[in-house]
N, C-alpha and C positions, 0 to 999 in steps of 0.2 A: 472391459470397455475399450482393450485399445489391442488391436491384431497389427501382425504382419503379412506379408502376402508377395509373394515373390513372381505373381502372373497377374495381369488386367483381364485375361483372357476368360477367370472366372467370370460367372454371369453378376452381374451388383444392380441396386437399384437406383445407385446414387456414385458417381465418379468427378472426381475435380481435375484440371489439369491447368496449371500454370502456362503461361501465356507471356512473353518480354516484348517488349517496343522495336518492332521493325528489326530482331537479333535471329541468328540460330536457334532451334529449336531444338529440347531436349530427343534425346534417341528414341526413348520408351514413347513421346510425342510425336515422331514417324512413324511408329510398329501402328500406334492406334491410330493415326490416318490413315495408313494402308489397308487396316483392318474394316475401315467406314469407307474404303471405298473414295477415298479424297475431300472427302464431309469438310474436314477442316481447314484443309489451303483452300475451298474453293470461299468457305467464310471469312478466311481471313484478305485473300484478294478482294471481295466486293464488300471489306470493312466492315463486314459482322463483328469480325476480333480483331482489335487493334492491338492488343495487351497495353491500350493506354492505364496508366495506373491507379489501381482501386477502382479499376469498371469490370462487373461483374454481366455476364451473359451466360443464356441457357439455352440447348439446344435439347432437342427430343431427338434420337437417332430411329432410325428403321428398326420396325420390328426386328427379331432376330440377329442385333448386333449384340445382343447381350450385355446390353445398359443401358437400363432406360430412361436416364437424365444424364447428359454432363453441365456440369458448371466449369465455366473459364473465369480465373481471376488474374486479371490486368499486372504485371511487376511492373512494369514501365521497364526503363535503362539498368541493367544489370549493376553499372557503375555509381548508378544512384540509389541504389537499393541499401540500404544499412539495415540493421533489429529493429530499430525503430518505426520505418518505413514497411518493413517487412509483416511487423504484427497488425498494424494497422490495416494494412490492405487484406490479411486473411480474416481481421476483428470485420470489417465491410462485407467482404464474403460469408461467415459464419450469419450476420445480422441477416442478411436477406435469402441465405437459407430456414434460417428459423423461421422469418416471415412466412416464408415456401412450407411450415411445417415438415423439413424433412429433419430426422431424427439420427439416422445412419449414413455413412460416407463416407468413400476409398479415396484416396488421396495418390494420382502417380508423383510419387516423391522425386524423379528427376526432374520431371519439368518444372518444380519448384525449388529449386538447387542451384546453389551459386558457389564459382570457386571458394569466395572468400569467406564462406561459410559451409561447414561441415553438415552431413546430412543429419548428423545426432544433433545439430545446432537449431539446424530447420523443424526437426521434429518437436526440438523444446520448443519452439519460438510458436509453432504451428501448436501444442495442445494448450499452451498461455492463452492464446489470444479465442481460443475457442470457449475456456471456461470464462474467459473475462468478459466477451463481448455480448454472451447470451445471457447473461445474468440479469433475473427478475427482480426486482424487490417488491417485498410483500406488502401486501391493504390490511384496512382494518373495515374495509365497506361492507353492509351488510348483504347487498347484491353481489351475487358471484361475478368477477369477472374472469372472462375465457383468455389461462395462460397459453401463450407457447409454448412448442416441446422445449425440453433440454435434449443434447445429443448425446445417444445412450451408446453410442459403438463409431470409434471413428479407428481406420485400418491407413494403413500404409503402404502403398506398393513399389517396390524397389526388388532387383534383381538378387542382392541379399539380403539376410536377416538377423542382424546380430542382435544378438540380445541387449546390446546397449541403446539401440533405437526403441526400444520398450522402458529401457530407464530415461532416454530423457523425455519420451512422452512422460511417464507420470512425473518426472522433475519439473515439468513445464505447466503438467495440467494440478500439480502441487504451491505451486505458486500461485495460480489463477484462484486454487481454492482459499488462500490466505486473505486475497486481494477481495474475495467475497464474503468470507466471515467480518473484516473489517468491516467493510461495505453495511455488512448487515447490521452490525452493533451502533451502526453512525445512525442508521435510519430508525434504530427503534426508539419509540418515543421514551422523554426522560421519567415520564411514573411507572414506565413498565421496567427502563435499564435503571437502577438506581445504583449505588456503588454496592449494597450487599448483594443485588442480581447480576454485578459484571464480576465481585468474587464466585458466585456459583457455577456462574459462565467458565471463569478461567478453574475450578476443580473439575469440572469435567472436562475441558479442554487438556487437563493436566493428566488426567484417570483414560483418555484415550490415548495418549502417547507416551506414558510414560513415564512422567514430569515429576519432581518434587514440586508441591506447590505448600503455601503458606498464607493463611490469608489475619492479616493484625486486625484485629477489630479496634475499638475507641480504646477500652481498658490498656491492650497493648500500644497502641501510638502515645498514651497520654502516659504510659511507664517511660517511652523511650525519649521524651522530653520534647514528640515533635511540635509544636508552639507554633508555627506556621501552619501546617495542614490542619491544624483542632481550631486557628481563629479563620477559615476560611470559611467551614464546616461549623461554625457557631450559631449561625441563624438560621440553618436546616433542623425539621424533625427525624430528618435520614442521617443514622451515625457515618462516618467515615469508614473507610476499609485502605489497608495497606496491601496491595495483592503482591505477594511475591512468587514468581515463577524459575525453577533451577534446571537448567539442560545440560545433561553430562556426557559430553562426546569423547572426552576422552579419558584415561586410565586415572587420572590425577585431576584434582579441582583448581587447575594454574590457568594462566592467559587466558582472564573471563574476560568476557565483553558485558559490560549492563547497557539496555537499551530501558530507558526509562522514557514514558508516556504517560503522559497529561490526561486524567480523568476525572477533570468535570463534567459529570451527567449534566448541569445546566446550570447556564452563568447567565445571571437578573442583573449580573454588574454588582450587587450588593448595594448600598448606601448610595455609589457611584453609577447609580441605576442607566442601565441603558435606555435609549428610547423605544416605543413601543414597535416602530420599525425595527429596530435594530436586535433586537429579542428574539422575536422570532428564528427557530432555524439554531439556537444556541444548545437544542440536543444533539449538538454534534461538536460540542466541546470538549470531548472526550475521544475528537480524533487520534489525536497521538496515542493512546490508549488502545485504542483499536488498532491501528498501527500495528504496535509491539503486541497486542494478541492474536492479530493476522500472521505474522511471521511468524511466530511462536506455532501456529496450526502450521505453516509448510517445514519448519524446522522441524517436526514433530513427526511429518510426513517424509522426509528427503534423510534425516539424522546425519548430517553434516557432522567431521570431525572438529568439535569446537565446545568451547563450554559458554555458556549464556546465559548471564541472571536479568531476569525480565521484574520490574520494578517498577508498579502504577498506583500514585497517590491517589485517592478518590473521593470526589467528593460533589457535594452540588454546592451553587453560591447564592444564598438566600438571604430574605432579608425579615426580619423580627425585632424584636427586642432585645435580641441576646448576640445579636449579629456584631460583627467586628464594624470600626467605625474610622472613617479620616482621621488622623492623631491618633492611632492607638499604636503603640510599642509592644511590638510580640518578640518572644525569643525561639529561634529556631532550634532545629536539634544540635547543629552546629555550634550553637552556645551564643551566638551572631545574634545581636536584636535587630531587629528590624524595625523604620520609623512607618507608617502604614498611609500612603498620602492617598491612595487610588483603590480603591475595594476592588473596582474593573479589574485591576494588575495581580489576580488571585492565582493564574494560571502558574506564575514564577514563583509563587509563595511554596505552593503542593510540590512542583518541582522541585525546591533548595534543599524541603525534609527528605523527597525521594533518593536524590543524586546523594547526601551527606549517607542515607541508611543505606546505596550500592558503598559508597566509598570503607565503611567503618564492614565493610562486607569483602574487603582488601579487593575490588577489581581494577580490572589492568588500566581499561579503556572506557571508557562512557560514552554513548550516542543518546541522547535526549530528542523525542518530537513532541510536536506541540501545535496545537493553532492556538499560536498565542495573541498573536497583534493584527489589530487593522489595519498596522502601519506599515508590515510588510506586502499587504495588496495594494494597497496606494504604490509601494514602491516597482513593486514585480505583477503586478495583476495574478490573474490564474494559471501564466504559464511557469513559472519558476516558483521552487523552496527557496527561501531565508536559509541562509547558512551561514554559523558560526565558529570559530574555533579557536582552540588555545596548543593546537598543535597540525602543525601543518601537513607530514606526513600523513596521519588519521585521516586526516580532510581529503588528499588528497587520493584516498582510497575510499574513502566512501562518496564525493565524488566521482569515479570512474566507476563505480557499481551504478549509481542513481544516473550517469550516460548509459550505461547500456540496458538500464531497465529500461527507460526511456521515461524515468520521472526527474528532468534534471533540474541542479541546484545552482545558486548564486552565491558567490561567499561576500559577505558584508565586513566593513572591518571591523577591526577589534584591538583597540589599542588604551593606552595609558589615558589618553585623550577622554573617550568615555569610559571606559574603568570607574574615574577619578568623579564620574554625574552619580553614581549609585553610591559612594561613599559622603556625600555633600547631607549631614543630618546634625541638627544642634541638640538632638537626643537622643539618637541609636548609632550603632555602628554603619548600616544600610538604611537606604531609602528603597522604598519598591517602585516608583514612578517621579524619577527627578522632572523630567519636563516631554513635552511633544514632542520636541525635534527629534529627529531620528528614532522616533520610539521605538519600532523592531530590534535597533541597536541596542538600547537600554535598557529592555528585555533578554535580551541575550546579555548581555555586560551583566545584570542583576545575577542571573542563574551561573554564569561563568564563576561568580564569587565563592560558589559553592563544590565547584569541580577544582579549585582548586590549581594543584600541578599536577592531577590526573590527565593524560591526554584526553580532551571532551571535543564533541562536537554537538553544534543544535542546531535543529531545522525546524522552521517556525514553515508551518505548511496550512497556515489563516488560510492564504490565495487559491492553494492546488487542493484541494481535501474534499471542496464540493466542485462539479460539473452543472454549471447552468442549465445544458443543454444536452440531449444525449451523442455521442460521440462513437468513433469506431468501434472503444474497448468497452461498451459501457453503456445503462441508463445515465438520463436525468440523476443526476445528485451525488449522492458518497462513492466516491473513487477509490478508497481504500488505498493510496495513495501513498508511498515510502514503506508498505510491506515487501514489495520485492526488492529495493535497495535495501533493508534491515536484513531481510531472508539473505537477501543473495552475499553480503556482507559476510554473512555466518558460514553459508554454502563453501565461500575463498579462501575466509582463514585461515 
């Protein structure tokens, strides 16, 4: 899928060349203007190509120049260019090539090269944004509709070829693939994903790379005393599943990381029923879920030296007769009862059993996702994660991964102050929902209860997990969103 190529001068059918805002132009960027004959200064004086940024133009050259399409993609200002900036504008190019139905494409890797980024950087950043932005999701219509290609061969050309421009194309287009497995698991509808079809999901996921995997059915969670994930799961006809997944990067089973995800296939609110607007679209409760088995597909793929226990409560939130109720006192696995004021507030219940079964699993660190709250879109909208912590250094690194994936987080606080709302019960130890204010908070303060003095941190990704609209990297909908800050987390270690 992915060449190198150390001459433009072969014949191709498809060539890209980066393009900067009124700057010098790359070398290899002379050679092939010289070679067209001045094709390109003369478009770029009468404003064909500006390299304004994320504007994309196509030129057909003369027969016999031995390429018969170039695309130019806009950098804008070399000094305003970041990863950020940079996946985007090639996510806008890849999009309206797929439109163009072209399939294959040489890339002169100088002219899209910047000091302050390494060509191995560009190369990852360049095959991320290719497998993120052309990504389809699938129908269930019974009329076919006509997909676009995927791009089956994308090459590189640069004056050398080290074999590490080969490894971060696939570290890059390894990522992109995780950020689409999530993607996928968000959009399948919840009678087709239930929690025994996302354990089946994650044995295979596990049997392609390698993985120990483990998956607890009812029998085992109801041995291991979990009492919160079994009253969540009380008024489904679908049993629960405990999926657990183990990656061993290194010689010894020490400095684990658990990344645990929230896997409600579908929350009715329970008792606490949502409204009929507000229902809709809740098969995608099970974000953080997808999440942590998105990463786990690049981790699987890249094998980072790290070790990593992937841990996803599952379940749906129904409602019956048998269903859990306002006032009902459950006891976790923790041993913690819990007072039950809010059915809605299920997502931090499955998390308490999850986070308690990584901990008695002796790991170092905990990263928990979740779309947990409505209350951290009210707070951040769609552009920012809810982020929580009980250890600042952790944050402060998985922060600076989720800046440079470019899915960035907000840190909320977290003090004695609210702590002290989730312990307020005149019959349990915890309360699951003390009040509205601040509830993203108290949400996070609930699940905090359970991490404990483990360093933990939580991102509550309600706001960033769906796309309204489709965007550079991306259709309409599941973003698949905190798989490359989990992945690339694991990638540092």
């Amino acid at each position: 899928m992915f060449t190198i190529h150390t001459s433009f001068m072969q014949e191709k059918e498809t060539l890209v060349v980066g393009v900067f805002n009124n700057e010098k132009q790359s070398e290899n960027y002379v050679k092939l203007n010289e070679h067209l004959e001045g094709t390109l200064d003369y478009y770029i004086e009468n404003g064909e190509l500006t390299g304004e940024y994320k504007r994309v133009e196509k030129i057909l050259p003369l027969k016999g120049s031995g390429v018969k399409r170039i695309y130019f993609v806009g950098l804008g200002k070399s000094s305003a260019l970041n990863k950020d900036r940079y996946r985007k504008a090639f996510g806008t190019l890849f999009k309206r090539m797929q439109q163009d139905r072209i399939s294959e494409v040489s890339i002169l890797l100088d002219s899209v090269s910047l000091p302050s980024l390494r060509e191995e950087e560009c190369a990852s950043l360049i095959a991320e944004s290719m497998g993120m932005a052309t990504y389809q999701l699938a129908h269930f219509k019974t009329t076919k509709q006509k997909e676009l290609p995927f791009f089956n061969r994308l090459s590189l050309i640069t004056d050398t070829a080290p074999d590490s421009l080969l490894y971060a194309l696939a570290t890059g287009y390894a990522l992109s693939k995780g950020v689409n497995t999530a993607r996928h698991l968000i959009h399948s509808p919840a009678n087709l994903l239930t929690s025994t079809a996302m354990g089946e999901f994650a044995r295979e996921l596990a049997l392609m790379h390698d993985f120990s995997v483990e998956i607890l059915e009812r029998e085992d969670i109801e041995r291991l005393g979990m009492g919160a994930l079994l009253a969540v799961n009380q008024g489904s006809s679908e049993p629960p599943a405990l999926i657990v997944i183990k990656y061993q990067g290194l010689e010894e089973w020490k400095d684990v990381t658990a990344f645990i995800g929230k896997g409600i296939t579908y929350d009715t609110g329970g008792y606490s029923i949502k409204s009929k607007a507000g229902m809709p679209g809740m098969k995608g409760d099970m974000g953080g879920a997808a999440a942590v088995l998105g990463a786990m597909e690049t981790i699987g793929r890249v094998k980072p030296e790290c070790n990593i226990l992937a841990v996803i409560p599952s379940t749906d939130n129904m409602i019956s007769g048998e269903a859990f109720k306002p006032d009902d006192v459950i006891t976790s696995m923790s041993g913690r009862t819990i007072e039950v004021l809010n059915t809605d507030a299920e997502g931090r219940l499955a998390l308490a059993d999850g986070i308690t079964y990584a901990k008695k699993q002796k790991v170092d660190r905990i990263i928990d996702v979740a779309t947990l709250t409505g209350g951290v879109v009210t707070a951040l909208g769609s552009w920012m994660t809810g982020a929580m912590t009980n250890d600042q250094m952790l944050y402060e690194k998985v922060q600076k991964m989720a800046q440079l994936m470019g899915e960035p987080v907000w840190q909320l606080p977290y003090n004695e102050d609210y702590r002290s709302q989730v312990k307020k019960s005149d019959v349990a130890d915890l309360n699951n929902s003390p009040t509205r204010k601040a509830h993203p908070i108290m949400a996070g303060a609930f699940i905090g209860e359970f991490a404990e003095d483990t360093p933990w941190v939580h991102l509550d990704i309600a706001g960033t997990s769906i796309a309204e609209s489709a965007y550079e990297l991306g259709p309409k909908g599941p973003t698949g969103v905190m798989v490359r800050t989990l992945a690339g987390f694991a990638m540092d270690s």
